[in-house]
PDB file of N, H, CA, C and O in Angstrom:
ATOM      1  N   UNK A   1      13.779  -4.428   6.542  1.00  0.00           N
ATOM      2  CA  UNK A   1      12.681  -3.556   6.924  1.00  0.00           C
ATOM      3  C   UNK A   1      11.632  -3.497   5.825  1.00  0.00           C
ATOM      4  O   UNK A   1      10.423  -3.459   6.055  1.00  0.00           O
ATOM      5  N   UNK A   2      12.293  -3.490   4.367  1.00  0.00           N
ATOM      6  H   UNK A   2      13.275  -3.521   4.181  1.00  0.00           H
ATOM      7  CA  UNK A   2      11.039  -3.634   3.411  1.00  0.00           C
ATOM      8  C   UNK A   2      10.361  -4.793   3.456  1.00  0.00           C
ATOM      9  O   UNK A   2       9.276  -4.772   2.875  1.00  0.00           O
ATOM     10  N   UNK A   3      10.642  -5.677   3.911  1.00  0.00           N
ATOM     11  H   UNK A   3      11.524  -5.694   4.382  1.00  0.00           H
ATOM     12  CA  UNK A   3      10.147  -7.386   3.360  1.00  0.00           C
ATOM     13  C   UNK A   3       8.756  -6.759   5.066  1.00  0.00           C
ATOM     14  O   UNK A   3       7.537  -6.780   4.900  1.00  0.00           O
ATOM     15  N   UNK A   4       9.260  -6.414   6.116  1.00  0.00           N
ATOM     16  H   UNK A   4      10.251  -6.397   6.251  1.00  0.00           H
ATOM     17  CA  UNK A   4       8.253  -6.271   7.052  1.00  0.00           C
ATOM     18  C   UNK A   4       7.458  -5.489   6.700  1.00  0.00           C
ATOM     19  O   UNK A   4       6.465  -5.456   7.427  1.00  0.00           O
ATOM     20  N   UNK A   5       7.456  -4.758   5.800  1.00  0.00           N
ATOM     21  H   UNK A   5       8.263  -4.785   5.210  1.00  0.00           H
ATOM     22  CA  UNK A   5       6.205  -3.573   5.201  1.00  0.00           C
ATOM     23  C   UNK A   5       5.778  -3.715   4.145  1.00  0.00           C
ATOM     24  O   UNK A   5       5.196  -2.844   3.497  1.00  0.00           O
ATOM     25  N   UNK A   6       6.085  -5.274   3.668  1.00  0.00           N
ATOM     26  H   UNK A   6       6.557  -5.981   4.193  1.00  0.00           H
ATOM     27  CA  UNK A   6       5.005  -6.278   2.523  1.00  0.00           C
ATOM     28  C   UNK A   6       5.635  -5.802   1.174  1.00  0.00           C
ATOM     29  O   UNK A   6       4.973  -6.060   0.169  1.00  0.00           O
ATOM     30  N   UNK A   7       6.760  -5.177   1.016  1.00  0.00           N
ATOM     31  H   UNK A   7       7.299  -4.967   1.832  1.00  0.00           H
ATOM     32  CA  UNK A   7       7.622  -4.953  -0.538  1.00  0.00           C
ATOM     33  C   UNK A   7       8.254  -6.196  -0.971  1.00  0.00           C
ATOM     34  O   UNK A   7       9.148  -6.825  -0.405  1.00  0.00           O
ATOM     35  N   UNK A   8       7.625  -6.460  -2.106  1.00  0.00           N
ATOM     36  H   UNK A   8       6.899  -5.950  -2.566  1.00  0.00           H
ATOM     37  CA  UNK A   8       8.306  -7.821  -2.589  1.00  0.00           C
ATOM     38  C   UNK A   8      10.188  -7.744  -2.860  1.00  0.00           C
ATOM     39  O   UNK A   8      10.745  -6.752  -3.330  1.00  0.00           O
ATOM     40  N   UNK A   9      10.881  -8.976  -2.453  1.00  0.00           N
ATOM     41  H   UNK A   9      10.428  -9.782  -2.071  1.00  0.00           H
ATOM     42  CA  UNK A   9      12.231  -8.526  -2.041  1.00  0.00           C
ATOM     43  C   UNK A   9      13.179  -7.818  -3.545  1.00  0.00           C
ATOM     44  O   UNK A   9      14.270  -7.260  -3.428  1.00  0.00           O
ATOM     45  N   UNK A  10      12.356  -8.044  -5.040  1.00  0.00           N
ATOM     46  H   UNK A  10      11.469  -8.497  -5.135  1.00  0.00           H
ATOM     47  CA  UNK A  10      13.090  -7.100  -5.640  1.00  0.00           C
ATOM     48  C   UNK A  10      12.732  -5.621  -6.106  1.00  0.00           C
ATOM     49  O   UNK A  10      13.100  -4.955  -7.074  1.00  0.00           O
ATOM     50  N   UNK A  11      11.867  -5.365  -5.035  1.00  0.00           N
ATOM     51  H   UNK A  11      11.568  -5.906  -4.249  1.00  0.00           H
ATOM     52  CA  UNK A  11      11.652  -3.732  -5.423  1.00  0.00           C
ATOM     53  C   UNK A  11      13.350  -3.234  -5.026  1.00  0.00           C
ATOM     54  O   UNK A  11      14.282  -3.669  -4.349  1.00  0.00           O
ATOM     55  N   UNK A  12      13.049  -2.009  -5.949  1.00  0.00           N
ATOM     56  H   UNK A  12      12.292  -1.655  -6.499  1.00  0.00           H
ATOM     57  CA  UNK A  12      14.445  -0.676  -5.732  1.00  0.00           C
ATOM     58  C   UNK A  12      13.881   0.013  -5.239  1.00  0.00           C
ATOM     59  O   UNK A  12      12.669   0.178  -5.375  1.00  0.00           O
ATOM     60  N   UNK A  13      14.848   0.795  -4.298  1.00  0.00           N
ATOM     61  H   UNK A  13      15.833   0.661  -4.188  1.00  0.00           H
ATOM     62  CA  UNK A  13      14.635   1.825  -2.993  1.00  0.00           C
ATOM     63  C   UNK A  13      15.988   2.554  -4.272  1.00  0.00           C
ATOM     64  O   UNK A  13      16.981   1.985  -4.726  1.00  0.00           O
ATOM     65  N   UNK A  14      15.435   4.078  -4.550  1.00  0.00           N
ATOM     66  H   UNK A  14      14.628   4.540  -4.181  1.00  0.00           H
ATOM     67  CA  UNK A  14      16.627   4.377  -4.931  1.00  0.00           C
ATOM     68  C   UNK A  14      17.273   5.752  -4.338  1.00  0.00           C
ATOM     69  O   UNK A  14      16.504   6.529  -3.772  1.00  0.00           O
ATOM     70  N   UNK A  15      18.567   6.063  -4.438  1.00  0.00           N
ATOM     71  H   UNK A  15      19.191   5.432  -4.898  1.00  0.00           H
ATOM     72  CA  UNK A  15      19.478   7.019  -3.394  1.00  0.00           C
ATOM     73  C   UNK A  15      20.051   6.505  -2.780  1.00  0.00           C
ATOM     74  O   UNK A  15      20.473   5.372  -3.015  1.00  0.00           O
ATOM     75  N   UNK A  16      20.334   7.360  -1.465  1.00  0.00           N
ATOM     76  H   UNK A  16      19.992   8.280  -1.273  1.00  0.00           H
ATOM     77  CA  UNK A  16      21.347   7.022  -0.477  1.00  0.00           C
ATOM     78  C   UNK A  16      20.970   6.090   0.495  1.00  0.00           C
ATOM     79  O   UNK A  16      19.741   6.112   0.551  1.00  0.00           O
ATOM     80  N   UNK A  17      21.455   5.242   1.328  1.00  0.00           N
ATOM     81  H   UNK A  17      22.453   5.224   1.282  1.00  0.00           H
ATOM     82  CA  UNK A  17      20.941   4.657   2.044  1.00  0.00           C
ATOM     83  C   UNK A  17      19.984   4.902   3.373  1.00  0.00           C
ATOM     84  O   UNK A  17      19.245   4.142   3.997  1.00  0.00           O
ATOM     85  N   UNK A  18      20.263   6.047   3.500  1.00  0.00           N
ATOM     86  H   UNK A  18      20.864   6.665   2.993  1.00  0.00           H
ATOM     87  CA  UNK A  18      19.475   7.130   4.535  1.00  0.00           C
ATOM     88  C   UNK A  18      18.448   7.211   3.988  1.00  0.00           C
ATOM     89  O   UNK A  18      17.539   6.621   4.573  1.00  0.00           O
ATOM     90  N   UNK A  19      18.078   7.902   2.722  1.00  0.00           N
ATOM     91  H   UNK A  19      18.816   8.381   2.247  1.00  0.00           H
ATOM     92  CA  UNK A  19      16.742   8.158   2.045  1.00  0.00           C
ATOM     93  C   UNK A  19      15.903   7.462   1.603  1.00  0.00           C
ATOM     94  O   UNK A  19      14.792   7.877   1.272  1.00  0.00           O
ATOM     95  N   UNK A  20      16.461   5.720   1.478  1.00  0.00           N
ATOM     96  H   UNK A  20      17.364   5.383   1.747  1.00  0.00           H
ATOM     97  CA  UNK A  20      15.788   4.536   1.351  1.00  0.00           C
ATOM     98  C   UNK A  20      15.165   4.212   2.359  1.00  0.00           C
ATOM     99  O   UNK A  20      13.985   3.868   2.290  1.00  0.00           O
ATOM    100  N   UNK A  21      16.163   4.284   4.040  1.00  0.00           N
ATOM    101  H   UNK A  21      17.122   4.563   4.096  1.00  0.00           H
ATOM    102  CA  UNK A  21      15.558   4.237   5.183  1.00  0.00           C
ATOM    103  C   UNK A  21      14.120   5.034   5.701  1.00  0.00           C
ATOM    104  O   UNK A  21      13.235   4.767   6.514  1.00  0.00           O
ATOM    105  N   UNK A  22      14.459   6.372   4.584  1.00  0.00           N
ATOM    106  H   UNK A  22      15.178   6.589   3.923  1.00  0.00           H
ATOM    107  CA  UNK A  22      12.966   7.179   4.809  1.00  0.00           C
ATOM    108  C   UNK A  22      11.994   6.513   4.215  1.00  0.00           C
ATOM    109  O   UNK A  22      11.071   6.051   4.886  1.00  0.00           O
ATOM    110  N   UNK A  23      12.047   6.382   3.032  1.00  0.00           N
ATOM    111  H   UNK A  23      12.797   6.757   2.487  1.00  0.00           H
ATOM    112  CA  UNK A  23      10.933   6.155   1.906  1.00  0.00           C
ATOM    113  C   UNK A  23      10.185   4.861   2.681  1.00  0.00           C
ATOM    114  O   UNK A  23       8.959   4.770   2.733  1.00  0.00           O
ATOM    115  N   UNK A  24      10.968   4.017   3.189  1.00  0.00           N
ATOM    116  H   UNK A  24      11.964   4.092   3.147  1.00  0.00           H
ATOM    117  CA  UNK A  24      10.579   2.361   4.003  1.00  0.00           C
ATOM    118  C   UNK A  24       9.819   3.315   5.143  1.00  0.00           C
ATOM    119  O   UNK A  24       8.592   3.390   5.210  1.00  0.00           O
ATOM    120  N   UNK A  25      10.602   3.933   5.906  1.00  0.00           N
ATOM    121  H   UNK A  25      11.599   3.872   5.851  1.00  0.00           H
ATOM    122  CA  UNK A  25       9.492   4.156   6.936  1.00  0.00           C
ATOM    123  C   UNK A  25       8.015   5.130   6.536  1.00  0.00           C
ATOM    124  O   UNK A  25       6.974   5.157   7.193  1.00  0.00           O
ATOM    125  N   UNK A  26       8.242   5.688   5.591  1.00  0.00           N
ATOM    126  H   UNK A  26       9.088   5.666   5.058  1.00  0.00           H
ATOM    127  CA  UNK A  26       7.312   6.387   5.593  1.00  0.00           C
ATOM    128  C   UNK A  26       5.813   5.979   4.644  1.00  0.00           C
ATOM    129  O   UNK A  26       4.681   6.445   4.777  1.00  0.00           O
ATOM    130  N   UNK A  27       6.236   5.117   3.839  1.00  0.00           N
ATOM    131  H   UNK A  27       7.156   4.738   3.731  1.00  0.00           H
ATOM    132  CA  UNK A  27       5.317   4.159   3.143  1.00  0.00           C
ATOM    133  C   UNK A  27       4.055   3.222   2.906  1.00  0.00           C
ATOM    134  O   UNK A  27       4.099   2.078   3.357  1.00  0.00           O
ATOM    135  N   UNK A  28       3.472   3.449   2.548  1.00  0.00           N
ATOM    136  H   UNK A  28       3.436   4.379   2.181  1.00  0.00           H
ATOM    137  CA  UNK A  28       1.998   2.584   2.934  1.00  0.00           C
ATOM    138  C   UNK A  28       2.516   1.325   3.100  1.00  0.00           C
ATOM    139  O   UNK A  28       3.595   1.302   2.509  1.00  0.00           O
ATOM    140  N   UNK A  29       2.243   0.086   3.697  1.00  0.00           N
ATOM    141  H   UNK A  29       1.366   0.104   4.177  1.00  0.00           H
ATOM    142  CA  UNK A  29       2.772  -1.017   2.962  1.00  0.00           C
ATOM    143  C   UNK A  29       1.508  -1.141   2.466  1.00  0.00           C
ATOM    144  O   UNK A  29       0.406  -0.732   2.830  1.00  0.00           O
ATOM    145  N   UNK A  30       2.226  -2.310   0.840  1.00  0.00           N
ATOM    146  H   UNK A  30       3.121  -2.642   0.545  1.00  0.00           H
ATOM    147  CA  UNK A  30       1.837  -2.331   0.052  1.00  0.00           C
ATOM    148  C   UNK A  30       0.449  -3.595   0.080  1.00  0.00           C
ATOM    149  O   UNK A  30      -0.540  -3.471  -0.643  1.00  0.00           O
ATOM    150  N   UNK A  31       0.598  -4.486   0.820  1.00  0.00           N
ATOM    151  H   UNK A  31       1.402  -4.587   1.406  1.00  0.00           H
ATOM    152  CA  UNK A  31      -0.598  -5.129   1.297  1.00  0.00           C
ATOM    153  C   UNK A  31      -1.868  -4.471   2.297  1.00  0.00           C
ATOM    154  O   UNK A  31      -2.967  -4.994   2.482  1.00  0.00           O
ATOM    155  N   UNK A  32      -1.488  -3.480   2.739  1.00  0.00           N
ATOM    156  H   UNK A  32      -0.595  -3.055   2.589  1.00  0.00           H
ATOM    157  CA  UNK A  32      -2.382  -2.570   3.562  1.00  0.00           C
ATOM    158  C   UNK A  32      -3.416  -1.609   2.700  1.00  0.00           C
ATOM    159  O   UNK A  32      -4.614  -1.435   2.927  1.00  0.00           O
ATOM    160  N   UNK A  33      -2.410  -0.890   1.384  1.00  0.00           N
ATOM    161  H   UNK A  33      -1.437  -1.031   1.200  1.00  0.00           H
ATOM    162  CA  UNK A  33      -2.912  -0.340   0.588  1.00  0.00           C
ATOM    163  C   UNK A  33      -3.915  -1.284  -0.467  1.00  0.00           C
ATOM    164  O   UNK A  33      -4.960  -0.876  -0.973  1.00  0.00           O
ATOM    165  N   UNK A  34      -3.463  -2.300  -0.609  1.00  0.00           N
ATOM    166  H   UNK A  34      -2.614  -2.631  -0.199  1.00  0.00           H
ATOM    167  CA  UNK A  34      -4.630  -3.294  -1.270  1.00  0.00           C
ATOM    168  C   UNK A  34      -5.877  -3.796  -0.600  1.00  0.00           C
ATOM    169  O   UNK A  34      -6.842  -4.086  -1.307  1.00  0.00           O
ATOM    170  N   UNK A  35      -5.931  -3.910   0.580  1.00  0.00           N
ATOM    171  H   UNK A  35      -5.147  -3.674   1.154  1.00  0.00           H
ATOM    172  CA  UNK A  35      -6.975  -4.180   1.487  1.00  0.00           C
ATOM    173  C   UNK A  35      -7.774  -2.477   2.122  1.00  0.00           C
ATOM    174  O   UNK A  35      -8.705  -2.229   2.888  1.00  0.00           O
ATOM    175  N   UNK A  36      -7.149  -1.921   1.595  1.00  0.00           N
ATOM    176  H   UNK A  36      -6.393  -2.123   0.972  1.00  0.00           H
ATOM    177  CA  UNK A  36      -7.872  -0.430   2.127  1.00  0.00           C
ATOM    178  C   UNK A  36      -8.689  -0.381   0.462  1.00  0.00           C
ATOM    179  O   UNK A  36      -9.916  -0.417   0.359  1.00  0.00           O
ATOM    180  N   UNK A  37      -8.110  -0.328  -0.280  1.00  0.00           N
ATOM    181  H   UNK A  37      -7.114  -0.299  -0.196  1.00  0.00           H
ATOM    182  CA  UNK A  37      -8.797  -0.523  -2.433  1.00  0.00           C
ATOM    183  C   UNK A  37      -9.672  -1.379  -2.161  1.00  0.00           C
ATOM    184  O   UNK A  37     -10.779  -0.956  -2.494  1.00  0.00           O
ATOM    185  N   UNK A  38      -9.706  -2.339  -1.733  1.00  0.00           N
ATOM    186  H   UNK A  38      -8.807  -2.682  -1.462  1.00  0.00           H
ATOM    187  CA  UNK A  38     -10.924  -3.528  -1.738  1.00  0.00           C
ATOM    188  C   UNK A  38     -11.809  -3.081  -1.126  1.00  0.00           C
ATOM    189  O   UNK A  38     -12.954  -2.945  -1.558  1.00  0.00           O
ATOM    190  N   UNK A  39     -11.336  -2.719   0.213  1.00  0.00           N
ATOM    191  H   UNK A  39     -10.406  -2.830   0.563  1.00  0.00           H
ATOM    192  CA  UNK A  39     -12.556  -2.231   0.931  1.00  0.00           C
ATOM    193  C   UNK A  39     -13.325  -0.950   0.515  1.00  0.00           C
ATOM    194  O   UNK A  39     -14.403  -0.705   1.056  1.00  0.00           O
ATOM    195  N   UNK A  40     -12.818  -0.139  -0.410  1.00  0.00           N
ATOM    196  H   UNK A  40     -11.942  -0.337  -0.849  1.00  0.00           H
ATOM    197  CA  UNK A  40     -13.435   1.157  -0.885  1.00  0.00           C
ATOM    198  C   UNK A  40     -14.385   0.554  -2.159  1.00  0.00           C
ATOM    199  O   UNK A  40     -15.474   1.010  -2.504  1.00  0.00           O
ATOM    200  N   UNK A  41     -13.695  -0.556  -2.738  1.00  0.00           N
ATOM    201  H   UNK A  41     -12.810  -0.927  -2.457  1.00  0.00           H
ATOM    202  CA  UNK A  41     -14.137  -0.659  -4.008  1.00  0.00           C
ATOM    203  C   UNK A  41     -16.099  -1.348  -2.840  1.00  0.00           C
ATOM    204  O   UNK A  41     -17.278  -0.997  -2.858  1.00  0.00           O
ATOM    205  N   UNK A  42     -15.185  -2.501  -1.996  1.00  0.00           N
ATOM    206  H   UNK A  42     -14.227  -2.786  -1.981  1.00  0.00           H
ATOM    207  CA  UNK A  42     -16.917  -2.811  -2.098  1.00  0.00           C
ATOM    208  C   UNK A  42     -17.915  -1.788  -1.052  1.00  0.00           C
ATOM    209  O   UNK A  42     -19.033  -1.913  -0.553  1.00  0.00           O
ATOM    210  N   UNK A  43     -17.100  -0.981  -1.037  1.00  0.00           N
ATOM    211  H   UNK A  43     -16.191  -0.880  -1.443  1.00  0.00           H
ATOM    212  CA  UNK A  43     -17.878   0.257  -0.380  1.00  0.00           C
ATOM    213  C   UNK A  43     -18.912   1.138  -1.375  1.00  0.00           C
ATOM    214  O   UNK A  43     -20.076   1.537  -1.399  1.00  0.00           O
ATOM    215  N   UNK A  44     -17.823   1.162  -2.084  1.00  0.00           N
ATOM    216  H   UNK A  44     -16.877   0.838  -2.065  1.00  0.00           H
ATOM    217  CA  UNK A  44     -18.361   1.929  -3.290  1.00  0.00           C
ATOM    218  C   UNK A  44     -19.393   1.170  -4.133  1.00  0.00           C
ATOM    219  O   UNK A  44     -20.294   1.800  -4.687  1.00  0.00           O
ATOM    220  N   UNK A  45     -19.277  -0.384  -4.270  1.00  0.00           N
ATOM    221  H   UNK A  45     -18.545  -0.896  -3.820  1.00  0.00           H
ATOM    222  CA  UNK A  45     -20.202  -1.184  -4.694  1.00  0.00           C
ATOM    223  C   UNK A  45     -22.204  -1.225  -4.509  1.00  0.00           C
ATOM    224  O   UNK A  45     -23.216  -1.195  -5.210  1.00  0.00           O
ATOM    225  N   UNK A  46     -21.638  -1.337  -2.589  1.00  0.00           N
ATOM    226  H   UNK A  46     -20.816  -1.361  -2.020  1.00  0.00           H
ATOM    227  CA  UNK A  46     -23.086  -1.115  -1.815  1.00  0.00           C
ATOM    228  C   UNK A  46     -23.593   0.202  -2.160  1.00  0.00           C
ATOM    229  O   UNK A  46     -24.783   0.353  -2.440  1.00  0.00           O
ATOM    230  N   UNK A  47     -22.792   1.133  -2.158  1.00  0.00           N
ATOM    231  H   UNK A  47     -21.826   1.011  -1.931  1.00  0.00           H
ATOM    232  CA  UNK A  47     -23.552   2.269  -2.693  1.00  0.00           C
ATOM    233  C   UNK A  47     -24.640   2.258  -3.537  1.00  0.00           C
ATOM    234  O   UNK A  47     -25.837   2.516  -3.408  1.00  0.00           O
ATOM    235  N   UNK A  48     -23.479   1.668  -4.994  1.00  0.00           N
ATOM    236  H   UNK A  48     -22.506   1.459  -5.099  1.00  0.00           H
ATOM    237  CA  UNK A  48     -24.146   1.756  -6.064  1.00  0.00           C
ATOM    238  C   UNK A  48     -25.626   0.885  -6.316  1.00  0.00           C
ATOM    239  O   UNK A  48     -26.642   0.971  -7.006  1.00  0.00           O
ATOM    240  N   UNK A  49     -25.005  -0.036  -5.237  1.00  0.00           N
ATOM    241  H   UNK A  49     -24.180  -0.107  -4.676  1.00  0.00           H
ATOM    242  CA  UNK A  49     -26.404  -0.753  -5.233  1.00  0.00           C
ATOM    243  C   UNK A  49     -28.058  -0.195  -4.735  1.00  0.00           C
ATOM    244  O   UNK A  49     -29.157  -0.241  -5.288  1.00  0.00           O
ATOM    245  N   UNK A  50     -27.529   0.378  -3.302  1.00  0.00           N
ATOM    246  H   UNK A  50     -26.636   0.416  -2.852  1.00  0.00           H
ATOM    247  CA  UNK A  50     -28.577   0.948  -2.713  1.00  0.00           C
ATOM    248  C   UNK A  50     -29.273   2.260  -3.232  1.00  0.00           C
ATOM    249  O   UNK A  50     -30.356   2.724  -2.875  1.00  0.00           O
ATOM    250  N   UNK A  51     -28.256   2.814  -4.297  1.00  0.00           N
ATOM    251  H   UNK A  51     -27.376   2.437  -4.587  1.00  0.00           H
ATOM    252  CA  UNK A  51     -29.162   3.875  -5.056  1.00  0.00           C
ATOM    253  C   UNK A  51     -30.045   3.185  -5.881  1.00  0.00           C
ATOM    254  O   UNK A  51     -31.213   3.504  -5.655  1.00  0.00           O
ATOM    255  N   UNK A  52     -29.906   2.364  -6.745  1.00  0.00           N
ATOM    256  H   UNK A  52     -28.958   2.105  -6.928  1.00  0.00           H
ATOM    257  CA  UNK A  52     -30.969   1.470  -7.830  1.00  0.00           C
ATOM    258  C   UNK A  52     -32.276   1.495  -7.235  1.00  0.00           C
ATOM    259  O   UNK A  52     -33.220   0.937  -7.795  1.00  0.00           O
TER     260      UNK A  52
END
C-alpha cells in the first residue's frame, strides 16, 4: 500500500501494524506533495513577477 502512495520501499512506518495501516491511508503521497510545492513555488514566482 505504501509503494501505491509513492513511499520509497525503505521508508519506516513505525508502531503497530494497525497504526502503520493509518498513517498509509491517511498521508499525502509523497509525489503529489511535490507537484502541489512546484506548483505553488511557480505560482508564487508569477506573482513576483507581475508585481515588478
Amino acid at each position: 500500500m505504501a509503494r501505491l502512495q509513492s513511499f520509497d520501499d525503505d521508508f519506516i512506518f513505525e508502531g503497530p501494524k494497525n497504526k502503520q495501516l493509518v498513517q498509509i491511508g491517511v498521508a499525502v503521497p509523497p509525489l503529489l506533495g511535490k507537484a502541489i510545492g512546484l506548483e505553488i513555488r511557480v505560482s508564487l514566482g508569477d506573482l513576483g513577477k507581475k508585481r515588478k
